[in-house]
N, C-alpha and C positions, 0 to 999 in steps of 0.2 A: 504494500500500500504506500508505504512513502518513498520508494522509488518511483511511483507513477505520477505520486501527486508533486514531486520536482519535477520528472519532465512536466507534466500540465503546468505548472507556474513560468516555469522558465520558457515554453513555449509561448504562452500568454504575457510576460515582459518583454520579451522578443517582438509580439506582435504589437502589442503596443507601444514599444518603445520606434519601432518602423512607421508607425500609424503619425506618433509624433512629428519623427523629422518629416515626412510627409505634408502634413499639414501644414509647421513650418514652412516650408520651402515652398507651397502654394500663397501662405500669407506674405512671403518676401518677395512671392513674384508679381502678386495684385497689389503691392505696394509700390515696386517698382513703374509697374503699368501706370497708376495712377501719378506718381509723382512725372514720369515724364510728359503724360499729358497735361498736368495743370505747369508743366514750365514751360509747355510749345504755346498753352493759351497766354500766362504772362508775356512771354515773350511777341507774340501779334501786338497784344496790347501797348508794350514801351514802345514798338515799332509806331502804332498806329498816332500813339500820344506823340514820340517825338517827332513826327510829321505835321502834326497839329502846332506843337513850340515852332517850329523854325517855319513854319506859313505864317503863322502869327509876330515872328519875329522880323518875315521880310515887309508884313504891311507897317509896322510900326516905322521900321525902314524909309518903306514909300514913302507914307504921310510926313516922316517929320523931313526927308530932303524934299515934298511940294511946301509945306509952308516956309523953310529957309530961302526959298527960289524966289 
């Protein structure tokens, strides 16, 4: 009987200790997943804003060389 019931334990730590890193290594990949997309969307967005600064930068530009004229 307790030759059996070691293999049954040890088979069952085994399996769950596999079941672990498993799971881990799916939560490190939907972690990965998600962090690269929320830094492709930050990134459009400084794209988008620093397009927005320097259009705004060139009318202030305009305006203030027509009123020096």
């Amino acid at each position: 009987m307790g030759f059996l019931l070691r293999v049954r334990l040890a088979s069952f730590f085994a399996g769950a200790a596999t079941a672990s890193f498993l799971g881990l290594y799916l939560l490190y990949k939907d972690y990965k997943v998600a962090h690269d997309s929320i830094s492709r969307q930050m990134k459009g967005l400084h794209k988008s804003l620093d397009g927005r600064i320097s259009a705004s930068e060139k009318l202030k530009e305009i305006k203030a060389s027509d009123t020096q004229v």
